[in-house]
PQR file of N, CA, C, O and H, with PARSE charges and radii, in Angstrom:
ATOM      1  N   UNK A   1      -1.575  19.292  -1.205 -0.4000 1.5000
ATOM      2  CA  UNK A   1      -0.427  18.534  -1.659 -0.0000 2.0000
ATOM      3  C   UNK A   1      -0.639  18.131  -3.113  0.5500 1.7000
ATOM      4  O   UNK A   1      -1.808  18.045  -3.489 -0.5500 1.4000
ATOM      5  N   UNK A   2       0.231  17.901  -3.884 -0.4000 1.5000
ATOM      6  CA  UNK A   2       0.406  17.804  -5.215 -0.0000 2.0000
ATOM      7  C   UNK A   2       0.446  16.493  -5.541  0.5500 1.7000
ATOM      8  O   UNK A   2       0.816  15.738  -4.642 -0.5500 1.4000
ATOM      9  H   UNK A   2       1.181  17.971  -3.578  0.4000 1.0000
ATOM     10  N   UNK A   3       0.153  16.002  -6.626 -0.4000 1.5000
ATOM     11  CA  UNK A   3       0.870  14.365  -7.076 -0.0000 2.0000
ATOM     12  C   UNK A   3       1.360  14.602  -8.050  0.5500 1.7000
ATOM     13  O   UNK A   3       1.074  13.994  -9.081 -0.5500 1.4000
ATOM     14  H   UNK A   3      -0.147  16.615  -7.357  0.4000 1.0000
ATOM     15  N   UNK A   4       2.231  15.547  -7.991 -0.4000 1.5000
ATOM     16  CA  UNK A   4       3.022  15.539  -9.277 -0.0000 2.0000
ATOM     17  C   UNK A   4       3.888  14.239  -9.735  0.5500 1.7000
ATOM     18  O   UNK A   4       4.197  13.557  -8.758 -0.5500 1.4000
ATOM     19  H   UNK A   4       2.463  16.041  -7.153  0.4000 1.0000
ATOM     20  N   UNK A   5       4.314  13.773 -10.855 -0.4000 1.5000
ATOM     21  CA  UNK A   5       4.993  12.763 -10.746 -0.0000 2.0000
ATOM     22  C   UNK A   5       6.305  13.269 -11.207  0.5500 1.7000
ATOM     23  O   UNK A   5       6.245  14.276 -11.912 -0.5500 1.4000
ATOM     24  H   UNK A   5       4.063  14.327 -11.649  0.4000 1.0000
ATOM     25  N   UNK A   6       7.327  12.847 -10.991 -0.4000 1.5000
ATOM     26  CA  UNK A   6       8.432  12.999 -11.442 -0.0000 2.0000
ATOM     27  C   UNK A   6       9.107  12.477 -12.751  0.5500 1.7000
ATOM     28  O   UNK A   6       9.131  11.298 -13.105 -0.5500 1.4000
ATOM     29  H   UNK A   6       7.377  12.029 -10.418  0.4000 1.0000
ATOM     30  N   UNK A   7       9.851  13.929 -13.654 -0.4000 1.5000
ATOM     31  CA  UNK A   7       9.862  13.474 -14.809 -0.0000 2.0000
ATOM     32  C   UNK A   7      11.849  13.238 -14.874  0.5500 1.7000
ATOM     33  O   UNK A   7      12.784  13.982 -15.172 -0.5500 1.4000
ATOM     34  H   UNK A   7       9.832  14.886 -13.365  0.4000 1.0000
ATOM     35  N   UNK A   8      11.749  12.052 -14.496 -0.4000 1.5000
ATOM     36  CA  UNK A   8      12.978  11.990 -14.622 -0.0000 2.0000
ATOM     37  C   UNK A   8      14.153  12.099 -15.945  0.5500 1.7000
ATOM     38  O   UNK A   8      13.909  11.435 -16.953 -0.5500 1.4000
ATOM     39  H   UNK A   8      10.990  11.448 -14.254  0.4000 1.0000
ATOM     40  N   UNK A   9      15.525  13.023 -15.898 -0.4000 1.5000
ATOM     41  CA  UNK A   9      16.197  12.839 -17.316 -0.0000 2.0000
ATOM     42  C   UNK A   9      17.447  13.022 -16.248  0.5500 1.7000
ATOM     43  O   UNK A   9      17.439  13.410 -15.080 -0.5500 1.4000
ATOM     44  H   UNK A   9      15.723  13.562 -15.079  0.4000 1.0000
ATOM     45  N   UNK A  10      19.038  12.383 -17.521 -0.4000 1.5000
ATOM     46  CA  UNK A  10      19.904  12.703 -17.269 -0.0000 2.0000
ATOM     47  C   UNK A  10      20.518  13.524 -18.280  0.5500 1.7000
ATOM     48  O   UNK A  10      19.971  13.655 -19.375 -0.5500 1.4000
ATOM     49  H   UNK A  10      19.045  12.068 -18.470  0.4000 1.0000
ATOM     50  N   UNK A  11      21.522  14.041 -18.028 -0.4000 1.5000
ATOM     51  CA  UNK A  11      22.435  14.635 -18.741 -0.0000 2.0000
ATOM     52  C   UNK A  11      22.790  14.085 -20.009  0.5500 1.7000
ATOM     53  O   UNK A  11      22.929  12.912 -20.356 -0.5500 1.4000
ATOM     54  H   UNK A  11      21.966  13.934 -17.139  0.4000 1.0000
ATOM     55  N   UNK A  12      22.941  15.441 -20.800 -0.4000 1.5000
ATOM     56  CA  UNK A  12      23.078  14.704 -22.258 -0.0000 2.0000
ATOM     57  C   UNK A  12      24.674  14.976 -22.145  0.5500 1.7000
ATOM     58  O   UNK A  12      25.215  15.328 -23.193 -0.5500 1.4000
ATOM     59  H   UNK A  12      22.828  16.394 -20.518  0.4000 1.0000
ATOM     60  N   UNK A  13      25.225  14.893 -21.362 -0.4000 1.5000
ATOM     61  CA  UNK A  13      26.994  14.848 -21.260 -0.0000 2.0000
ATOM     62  C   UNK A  13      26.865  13.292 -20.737  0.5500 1.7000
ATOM     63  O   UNK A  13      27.947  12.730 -20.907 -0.5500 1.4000
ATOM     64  H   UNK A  13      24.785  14.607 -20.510  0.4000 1.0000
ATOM     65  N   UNK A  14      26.020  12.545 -20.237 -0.4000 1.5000
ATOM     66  CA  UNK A  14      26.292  11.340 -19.702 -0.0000 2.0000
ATOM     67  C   UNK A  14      26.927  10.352 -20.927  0.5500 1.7000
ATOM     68  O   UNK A  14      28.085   9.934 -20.920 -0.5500 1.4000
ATOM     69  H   UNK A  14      25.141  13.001 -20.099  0.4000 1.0000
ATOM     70  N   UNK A  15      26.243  10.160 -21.644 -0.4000 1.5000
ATOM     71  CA  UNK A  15      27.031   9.451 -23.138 -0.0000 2.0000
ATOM     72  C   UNK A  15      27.053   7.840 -22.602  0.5500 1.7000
ATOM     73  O   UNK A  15      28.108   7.215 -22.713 -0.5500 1.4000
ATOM     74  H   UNK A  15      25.303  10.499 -21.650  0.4000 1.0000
ATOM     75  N   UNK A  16      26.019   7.278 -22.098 -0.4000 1.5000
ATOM     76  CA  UNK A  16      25.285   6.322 -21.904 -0.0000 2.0000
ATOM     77  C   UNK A  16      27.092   5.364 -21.158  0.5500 1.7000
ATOM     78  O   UNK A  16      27.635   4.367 -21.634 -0.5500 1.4000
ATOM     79  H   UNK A  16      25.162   7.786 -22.007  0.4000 1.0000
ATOM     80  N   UNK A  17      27.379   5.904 -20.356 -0.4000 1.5000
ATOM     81  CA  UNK A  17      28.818   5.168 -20.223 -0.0000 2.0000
ATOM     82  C   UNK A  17      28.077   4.625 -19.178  0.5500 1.7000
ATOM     83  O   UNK A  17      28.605   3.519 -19.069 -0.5500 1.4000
ATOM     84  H   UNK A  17      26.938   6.714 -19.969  0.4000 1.0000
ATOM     85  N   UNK A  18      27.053   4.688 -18.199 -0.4000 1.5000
ATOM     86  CA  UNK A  18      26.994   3.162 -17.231 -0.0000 2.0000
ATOM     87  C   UNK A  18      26.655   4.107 -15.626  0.5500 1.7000
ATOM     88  O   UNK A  18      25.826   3.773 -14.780 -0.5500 1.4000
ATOM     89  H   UNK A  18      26.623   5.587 -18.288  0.4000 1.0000
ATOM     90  N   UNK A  19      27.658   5.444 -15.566 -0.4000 1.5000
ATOM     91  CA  UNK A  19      27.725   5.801 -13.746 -0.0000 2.0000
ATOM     92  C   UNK A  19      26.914   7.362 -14.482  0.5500 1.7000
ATOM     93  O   UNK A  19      27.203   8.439 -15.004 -0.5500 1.4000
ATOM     94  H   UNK A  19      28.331   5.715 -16.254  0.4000 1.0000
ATOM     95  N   UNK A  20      26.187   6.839 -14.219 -0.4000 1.5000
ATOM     96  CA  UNK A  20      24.962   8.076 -14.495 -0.0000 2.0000
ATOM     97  C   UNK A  20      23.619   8.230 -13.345  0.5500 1.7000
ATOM     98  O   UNK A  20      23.066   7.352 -12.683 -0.5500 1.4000
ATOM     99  H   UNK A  20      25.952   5.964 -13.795  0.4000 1.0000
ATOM    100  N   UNK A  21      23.380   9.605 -13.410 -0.4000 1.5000
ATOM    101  CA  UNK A  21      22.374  10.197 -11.959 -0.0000 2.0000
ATOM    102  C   UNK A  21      21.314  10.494 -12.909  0.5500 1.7000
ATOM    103  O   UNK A  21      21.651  11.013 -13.974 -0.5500 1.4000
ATOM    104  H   UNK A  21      23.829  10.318 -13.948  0.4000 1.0000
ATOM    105  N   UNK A  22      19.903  10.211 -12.659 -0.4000 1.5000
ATOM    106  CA  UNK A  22      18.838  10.888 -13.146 -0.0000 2.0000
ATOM    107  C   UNK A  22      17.924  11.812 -12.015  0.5500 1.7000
ATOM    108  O   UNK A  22      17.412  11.539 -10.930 -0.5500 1.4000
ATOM    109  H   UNK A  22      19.630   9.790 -11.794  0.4000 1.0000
ATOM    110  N   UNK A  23      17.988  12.836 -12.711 -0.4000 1.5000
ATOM    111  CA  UNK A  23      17.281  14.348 -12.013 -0.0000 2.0000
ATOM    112  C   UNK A  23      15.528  14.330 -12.126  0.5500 1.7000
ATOM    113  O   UNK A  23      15.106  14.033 -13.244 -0.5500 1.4000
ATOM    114  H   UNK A  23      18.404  13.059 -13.592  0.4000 1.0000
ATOM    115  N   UNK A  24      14.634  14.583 -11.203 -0.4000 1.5000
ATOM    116  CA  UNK A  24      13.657  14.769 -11.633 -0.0000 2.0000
ATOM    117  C   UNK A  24      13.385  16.684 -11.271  0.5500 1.7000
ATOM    118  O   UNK A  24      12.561  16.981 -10.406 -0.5500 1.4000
ATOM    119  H   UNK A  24      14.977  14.824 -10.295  0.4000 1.0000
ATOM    120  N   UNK A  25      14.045  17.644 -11.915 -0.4000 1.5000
ATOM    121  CA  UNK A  25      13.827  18.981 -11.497 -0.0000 2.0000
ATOM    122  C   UNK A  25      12.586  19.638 -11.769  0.5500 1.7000
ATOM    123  O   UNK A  25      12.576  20.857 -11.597 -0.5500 1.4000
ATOM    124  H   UNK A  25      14.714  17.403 -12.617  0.4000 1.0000
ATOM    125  N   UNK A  26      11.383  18.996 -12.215 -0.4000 1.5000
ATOM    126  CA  UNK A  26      10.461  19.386 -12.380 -0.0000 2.0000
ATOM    127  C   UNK A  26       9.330  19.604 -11.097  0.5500 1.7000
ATOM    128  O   UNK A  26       8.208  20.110 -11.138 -0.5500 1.4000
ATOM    129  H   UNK A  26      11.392  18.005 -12.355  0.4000 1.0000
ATOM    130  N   UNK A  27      10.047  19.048 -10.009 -0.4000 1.5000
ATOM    131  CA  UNK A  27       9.464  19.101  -8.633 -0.0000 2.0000
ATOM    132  C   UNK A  27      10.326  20.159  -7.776  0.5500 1.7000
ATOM    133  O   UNK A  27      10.086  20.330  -6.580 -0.5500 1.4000
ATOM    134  H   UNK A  27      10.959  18.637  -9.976  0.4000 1.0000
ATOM    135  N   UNK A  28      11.211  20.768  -8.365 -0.4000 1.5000
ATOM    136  CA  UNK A  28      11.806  21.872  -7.707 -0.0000 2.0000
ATOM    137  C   UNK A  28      11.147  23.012  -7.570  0.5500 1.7000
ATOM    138  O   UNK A  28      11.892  23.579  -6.770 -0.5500 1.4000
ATOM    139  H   UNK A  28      11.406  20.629  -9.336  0.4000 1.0000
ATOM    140  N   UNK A  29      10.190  23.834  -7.799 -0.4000 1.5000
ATOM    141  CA  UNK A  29       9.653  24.928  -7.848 -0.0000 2.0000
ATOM    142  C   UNK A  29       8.666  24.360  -6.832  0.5500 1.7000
ATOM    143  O   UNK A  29       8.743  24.905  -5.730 -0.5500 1.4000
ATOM    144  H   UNK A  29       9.584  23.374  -8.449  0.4000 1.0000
ATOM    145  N   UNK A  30       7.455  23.072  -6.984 -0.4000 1.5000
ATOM    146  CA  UNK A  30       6.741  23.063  -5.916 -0.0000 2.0000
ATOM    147  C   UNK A  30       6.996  22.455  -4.852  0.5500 1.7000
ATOM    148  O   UNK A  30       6.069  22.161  -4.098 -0.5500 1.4000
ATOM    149  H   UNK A  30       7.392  22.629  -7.878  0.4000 1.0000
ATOM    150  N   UNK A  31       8.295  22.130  -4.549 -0.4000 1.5000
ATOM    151  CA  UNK A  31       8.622  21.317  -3.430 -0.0000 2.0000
ATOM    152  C   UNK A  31      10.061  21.532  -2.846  0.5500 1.7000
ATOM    153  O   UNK A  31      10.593  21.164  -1.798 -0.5500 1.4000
ATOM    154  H   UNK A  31       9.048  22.369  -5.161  0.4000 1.0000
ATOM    155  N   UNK A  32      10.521  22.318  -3.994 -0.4000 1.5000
ATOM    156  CA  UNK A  32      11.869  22.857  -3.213 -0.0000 2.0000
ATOM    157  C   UNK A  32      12.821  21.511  -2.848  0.5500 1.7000
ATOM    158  O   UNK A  32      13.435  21.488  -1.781 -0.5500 1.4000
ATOM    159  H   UNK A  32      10.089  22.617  -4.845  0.4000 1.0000
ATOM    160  N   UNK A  33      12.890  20.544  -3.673 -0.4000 1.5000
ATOM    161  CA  UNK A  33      13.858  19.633  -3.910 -0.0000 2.0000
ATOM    162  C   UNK A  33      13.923  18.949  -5.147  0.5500 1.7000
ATOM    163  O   UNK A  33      13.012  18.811  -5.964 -0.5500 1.4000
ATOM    164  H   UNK A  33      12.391  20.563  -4.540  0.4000 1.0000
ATOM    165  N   UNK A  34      14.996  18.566  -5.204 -0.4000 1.5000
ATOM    166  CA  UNK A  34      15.658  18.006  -6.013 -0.0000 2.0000
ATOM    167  C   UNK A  34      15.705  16.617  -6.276  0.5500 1.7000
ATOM    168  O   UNK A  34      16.874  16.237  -6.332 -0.5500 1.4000
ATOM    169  H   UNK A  34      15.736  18.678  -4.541  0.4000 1.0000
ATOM    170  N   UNK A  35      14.717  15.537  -6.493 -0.4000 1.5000
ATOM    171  CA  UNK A  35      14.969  13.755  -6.668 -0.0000 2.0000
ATOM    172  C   UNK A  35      16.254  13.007  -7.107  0.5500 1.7000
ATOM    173  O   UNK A  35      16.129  12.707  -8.294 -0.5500 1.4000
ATOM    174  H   UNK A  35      13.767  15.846  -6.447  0.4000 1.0000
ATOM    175  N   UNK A  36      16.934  12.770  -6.818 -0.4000 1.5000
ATOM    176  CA  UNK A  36      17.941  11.979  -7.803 -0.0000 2.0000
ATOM    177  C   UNK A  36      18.482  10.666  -7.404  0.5500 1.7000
ATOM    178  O   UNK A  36      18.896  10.395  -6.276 -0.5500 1.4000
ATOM    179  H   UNK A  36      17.035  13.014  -5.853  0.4000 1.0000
ATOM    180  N   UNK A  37      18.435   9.679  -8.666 -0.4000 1.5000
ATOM    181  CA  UNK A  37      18.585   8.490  -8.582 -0.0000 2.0000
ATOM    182  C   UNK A  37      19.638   7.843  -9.371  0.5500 1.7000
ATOM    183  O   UNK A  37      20.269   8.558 -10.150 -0.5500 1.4000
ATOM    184  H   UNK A  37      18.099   9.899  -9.582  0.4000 1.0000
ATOM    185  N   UNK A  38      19.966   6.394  -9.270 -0.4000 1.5000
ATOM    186  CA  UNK A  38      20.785   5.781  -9.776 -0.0000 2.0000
ATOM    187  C   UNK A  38      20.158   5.260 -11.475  0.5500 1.7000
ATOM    188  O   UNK A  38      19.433   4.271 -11.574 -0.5500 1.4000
ATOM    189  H   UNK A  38      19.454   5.814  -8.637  0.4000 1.0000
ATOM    190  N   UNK A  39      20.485   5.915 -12.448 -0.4000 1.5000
ATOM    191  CA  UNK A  39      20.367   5.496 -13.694 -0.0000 2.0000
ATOM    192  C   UNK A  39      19.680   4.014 -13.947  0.5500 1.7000
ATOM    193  O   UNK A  39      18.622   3.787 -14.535 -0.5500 1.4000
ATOM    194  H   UNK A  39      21.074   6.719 -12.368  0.4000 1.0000
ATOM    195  N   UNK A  40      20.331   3.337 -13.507 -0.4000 1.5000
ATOM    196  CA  UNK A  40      20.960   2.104 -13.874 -0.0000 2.0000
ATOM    197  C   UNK A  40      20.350   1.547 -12.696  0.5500 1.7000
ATOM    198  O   UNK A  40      20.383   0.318 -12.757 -0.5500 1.4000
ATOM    199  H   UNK A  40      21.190   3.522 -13.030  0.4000 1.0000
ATOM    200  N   UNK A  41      19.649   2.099 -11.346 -0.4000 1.5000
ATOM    201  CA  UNK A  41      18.316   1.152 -10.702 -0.0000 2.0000
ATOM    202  C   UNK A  41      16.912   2.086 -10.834  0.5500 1.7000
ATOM    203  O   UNK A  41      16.370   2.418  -9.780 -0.5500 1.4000
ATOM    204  H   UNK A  41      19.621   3.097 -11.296  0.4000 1.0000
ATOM    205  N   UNK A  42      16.471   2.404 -11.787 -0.4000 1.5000
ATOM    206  CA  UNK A  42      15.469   3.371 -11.598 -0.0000 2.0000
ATOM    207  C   UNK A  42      14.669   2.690 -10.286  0.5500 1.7000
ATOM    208  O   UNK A  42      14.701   3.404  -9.283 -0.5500 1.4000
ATOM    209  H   UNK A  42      16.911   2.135 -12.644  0.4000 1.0000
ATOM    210  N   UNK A  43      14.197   1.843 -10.194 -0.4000 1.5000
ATOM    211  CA  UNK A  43      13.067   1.289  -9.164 -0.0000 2.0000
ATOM    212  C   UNK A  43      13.689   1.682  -7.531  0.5500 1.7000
ATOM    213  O   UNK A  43      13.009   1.982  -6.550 -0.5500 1.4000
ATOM    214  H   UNK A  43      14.171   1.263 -11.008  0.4000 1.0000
ATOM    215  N   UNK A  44      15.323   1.557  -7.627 -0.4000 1.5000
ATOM    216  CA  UNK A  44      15.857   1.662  -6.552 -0.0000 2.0000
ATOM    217  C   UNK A  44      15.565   3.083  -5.522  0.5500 1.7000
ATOM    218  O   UNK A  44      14.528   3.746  -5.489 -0.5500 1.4000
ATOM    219  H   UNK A  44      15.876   1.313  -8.424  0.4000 1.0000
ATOM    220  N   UNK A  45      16.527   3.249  -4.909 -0.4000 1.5000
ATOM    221  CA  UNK A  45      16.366   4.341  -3.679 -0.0000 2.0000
ATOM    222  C   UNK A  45      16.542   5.937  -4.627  0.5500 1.7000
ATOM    223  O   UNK A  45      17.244   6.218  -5.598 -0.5500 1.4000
ATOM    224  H   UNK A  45      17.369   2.710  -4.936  0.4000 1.0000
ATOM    225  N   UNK A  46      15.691   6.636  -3.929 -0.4000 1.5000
ATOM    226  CA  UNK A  46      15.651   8.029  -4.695 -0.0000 2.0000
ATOM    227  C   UNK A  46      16.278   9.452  -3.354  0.5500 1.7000
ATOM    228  O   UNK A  46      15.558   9.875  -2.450 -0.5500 1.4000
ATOM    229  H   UNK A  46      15.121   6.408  -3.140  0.4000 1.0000
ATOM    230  N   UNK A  47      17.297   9.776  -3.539 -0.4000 1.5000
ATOM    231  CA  UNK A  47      17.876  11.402  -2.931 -0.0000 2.0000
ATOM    232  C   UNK A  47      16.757  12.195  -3.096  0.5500 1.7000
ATOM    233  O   UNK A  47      16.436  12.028  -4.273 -0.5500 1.4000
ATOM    234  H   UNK A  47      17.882   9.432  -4.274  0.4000 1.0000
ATOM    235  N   UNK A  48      15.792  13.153  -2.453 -0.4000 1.5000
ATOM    236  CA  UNK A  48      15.829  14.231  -2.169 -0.0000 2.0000
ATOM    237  C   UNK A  48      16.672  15.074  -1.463  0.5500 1.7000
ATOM    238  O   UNK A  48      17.099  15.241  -0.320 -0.5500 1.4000
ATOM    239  H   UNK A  48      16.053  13.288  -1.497  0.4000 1.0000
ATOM    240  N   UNK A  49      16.755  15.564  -2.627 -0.4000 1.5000
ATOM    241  CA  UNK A  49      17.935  17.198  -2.230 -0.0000 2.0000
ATOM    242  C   UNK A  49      17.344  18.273  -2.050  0.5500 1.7000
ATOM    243  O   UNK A  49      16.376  18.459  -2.788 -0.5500 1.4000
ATOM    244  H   UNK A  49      16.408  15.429  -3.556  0.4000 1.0000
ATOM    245  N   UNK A  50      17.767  19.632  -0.784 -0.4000 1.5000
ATOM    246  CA  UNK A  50      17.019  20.570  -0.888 -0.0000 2.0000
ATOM    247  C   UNK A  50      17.280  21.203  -2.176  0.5500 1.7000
ATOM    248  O   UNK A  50      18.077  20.450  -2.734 -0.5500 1.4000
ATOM    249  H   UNK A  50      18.553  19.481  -0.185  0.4000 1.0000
ATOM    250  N   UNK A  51      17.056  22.083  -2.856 -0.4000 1.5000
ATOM    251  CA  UNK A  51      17.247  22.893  -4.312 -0.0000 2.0000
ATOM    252  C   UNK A  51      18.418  23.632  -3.732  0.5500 1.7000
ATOM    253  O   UNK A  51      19.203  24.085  -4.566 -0.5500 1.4000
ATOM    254  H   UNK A  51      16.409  22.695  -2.403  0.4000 1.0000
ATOM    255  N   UNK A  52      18.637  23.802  -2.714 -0.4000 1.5000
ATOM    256  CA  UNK A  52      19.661  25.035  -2.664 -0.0000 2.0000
ATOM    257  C   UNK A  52      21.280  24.110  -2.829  0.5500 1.7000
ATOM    258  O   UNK A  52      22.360  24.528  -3.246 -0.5500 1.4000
ATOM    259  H   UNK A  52      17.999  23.434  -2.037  0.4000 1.0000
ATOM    260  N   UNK A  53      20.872  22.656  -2.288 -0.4000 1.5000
ATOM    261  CA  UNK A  53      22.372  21.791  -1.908 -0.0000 2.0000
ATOM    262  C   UNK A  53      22.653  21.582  -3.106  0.5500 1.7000
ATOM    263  O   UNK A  53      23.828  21.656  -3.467 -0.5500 1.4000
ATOM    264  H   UNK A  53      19.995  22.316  -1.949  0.4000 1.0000
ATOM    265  N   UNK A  54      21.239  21.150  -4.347 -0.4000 1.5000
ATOM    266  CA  UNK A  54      21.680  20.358  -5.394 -0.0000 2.0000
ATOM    267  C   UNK A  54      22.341  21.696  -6.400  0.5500 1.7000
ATOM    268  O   UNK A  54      23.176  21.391  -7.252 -0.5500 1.4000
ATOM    269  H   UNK A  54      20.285  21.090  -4.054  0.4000 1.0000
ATOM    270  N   UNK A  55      21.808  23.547  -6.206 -0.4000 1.5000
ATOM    271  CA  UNK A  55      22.953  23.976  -7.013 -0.0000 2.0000
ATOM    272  C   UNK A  55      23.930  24.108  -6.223  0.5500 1.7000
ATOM    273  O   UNK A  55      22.909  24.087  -5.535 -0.5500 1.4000
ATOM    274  H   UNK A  55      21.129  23.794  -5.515  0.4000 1.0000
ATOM    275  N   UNK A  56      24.505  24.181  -5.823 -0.4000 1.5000
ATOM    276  CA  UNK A  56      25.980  24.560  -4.900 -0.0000 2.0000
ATOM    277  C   UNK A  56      26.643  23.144  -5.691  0.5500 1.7000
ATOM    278  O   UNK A  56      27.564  23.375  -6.475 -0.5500 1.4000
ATOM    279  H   UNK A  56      25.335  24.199  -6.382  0.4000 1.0000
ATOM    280  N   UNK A  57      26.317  22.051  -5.559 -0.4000 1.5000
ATOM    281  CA  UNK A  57      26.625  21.038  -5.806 -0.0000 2.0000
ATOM    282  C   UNK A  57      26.863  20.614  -7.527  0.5500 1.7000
ATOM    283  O   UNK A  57      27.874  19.965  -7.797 -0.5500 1.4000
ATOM    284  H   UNK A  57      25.568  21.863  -4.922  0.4000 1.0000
ATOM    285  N   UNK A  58      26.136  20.911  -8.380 -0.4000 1.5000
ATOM    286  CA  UNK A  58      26.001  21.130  -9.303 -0.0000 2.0000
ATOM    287  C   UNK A  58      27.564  22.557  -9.956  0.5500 1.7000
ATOM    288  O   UNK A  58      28.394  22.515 -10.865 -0.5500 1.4000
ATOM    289  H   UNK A  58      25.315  21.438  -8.160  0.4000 1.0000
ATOM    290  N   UNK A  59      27.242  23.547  -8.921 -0.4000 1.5000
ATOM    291  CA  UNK A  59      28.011  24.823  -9.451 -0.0000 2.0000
ATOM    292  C   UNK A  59      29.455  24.456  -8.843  0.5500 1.7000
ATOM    293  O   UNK A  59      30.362  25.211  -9.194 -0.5500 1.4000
ATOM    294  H   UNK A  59      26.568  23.581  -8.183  0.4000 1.0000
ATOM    295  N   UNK A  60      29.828  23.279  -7.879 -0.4000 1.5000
ATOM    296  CA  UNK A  60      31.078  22.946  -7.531 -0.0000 2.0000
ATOM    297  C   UNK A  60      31.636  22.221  -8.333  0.5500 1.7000
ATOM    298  O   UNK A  60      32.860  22.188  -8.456 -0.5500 1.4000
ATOM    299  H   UNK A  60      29.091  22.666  -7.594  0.4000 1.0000
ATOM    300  N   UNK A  61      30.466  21.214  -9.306 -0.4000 1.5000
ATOM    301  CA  UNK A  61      31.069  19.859 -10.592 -0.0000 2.0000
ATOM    302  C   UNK A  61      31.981  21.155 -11.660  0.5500 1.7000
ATOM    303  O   UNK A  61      33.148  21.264 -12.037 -0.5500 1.4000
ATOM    304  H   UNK A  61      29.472  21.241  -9.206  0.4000 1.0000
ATOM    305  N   UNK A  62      30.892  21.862 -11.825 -0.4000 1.5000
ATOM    306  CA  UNK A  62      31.135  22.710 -13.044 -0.0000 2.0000
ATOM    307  C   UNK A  62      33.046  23.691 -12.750  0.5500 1.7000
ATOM    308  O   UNK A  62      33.955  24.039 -13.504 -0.5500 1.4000
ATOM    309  H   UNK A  62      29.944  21.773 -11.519  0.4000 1.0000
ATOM    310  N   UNK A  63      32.843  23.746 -11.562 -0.4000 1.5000
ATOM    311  CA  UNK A  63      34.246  24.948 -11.298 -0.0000 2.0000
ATOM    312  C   UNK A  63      35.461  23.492 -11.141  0.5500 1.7000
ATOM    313  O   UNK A  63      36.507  23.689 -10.522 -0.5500 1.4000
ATOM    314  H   UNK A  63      32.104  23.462 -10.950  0.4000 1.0000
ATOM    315  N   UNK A  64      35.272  22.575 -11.547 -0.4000 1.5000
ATOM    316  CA  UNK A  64      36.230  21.490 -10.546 -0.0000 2.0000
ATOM    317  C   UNK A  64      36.502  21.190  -9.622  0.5500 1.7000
ATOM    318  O   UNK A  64      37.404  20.365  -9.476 -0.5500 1.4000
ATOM    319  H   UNK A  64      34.423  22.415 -12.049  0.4000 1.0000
ATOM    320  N   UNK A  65      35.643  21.888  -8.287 -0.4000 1.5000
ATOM    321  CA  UNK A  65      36.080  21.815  -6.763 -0.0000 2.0000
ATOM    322  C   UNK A  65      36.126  20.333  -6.433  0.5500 1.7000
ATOM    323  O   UNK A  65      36.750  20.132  -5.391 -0.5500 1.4000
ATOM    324  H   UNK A  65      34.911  22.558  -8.406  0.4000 1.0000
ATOM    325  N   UNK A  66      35.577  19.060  -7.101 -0.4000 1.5000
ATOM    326  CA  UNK A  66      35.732  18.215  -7.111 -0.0000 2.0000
ATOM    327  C   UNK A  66      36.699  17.274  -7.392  0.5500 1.7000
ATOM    328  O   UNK A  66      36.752  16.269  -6.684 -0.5500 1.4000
ATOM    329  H   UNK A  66      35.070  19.223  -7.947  0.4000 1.0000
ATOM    330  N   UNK A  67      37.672  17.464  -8.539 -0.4000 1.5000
ATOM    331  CA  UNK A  67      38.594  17.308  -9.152 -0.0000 2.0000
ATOM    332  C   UNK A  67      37.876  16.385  -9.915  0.5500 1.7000
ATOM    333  O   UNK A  67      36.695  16.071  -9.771 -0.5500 1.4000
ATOM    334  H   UNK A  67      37.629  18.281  -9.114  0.4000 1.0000
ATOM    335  N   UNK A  68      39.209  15.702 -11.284 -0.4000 1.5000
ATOM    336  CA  UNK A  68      38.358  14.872 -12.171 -0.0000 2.0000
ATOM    337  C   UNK A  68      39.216  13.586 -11.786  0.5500 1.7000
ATOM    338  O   UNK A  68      40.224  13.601 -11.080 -0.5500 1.4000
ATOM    339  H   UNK A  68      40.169  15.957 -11.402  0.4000 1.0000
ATOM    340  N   UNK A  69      38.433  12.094 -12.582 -0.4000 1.5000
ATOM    341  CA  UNK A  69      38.727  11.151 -12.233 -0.0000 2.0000
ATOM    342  C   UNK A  69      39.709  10.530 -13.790  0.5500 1.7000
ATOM    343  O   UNK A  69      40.236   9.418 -13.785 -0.5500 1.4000
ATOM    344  H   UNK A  69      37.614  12.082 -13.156  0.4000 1.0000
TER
END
């Protein structure tokens, strides 16, 4: 098992507006998920995502399957 630590970043589209996700994808290759947290509680609760949900998920923001707000 690894201790990798997680290097968390967000998006440089975030533009510091407040409802922002930070990614740690540097644990995707040895662990096959995805970390993601609330910006704005780093200490708080952390998502693991499998890698496969977080692109589908990712490739649905990008096409609009989401719609915008």
């Amino acid at each position: 098992m690894t201790t990798e630590s997680p290097r968390w970043f967000k998006s440089s589209y975030s533009n510091n507006g407040g409802d922002c996700v930070e990614v740690a994808a540097n644990l995707t290759a040895s662990h096959g998920m995805v970390p993601v947290r609330d910006s704005k509680n780093p200490a708080g609760p952390v998502l693991d995502l499998p890698a496969a949900a977080f692109s589908s998920f990712v490739t649905g923001v990008k096409t609009g399957e989401f719609g915008t707000v």
